[in-house]
C-alpha positions as CSV (number, residue, x, y, z in Angstrom):
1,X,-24.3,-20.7,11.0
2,X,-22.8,-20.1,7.9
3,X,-20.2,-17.2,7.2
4,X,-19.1,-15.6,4.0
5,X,-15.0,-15.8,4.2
6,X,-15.5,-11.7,2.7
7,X,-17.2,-10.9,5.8
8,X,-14.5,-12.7,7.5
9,X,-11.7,-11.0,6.4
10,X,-13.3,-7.3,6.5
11,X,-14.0,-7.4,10.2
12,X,-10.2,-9.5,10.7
13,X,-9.2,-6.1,8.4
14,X,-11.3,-3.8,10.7
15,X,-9.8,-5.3,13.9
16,X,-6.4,-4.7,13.1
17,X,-7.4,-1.3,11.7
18,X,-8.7,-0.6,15.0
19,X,-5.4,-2.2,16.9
20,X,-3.3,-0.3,14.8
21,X,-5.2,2.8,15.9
22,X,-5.4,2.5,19.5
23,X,-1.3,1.5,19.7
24,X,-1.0,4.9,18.0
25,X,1.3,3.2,15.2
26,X,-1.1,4.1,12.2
27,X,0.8,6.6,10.9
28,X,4.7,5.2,12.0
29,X,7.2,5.0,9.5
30,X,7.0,1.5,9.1
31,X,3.7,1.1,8.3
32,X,3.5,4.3,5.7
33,X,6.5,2.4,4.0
34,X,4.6,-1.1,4.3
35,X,1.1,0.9,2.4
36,X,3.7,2.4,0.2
37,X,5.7,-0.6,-0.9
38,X,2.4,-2.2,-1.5
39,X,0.7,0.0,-3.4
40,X,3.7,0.7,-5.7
41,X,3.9,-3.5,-6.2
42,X,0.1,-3.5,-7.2
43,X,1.1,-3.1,-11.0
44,X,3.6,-5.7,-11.0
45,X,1.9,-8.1,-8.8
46,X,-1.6,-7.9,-11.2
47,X,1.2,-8.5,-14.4
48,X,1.3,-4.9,-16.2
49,X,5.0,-4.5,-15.5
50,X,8.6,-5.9,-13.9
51,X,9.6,-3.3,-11.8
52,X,7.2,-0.7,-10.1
53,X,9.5,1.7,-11.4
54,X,8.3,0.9,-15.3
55,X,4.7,2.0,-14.4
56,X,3.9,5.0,-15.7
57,X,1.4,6.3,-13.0
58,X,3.4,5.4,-10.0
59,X,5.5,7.6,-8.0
60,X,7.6,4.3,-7.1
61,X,9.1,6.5,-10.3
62,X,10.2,9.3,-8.0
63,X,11.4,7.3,-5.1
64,X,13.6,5.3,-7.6
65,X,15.3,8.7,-8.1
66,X,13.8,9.2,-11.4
67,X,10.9,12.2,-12.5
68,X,6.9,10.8,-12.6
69,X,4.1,12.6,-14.0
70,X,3.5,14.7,-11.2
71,X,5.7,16.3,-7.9
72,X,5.4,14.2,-5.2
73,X,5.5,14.9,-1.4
74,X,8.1,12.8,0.2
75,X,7.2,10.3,3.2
């Protein structure tokens, strides 16, 4: 039986999704600051910038202790 390595990964993804769920540590500290670390490195890891800081949409802006576009809700 052949398997796509995609499908792979979305039900590895789905699991610990589902893990994560049941241990009641979706929404912990640490893993809001792992989704938020990541998603403010997405414009530096794809090339656009240095620093997360430097891009213009990203409220990695804010956190720096600088002013973004819009007013952001701490987490």
């Amino acid at each position: 039986m052949i398997v796509k390595l995609e499908t792979l990964l979305i039900y590895s993804h789905k699991l610990r999704f589902a893990k994560l769920a049941r241990a009641g540590k979706l929404w912990s500290h640490d893993v809001i600051q792992q989704k938020l670390n990541y998603i403010h490195n997405n414009p530096v890891d794809a090339g656009f910038v240095a620093e997360p800081e430097h891009w213009r949409f990203s409220s990695a802006i804010d956190y720096g202790g600088g002013k973004g576009l819009i007013e952001i809700l701490y987490l």
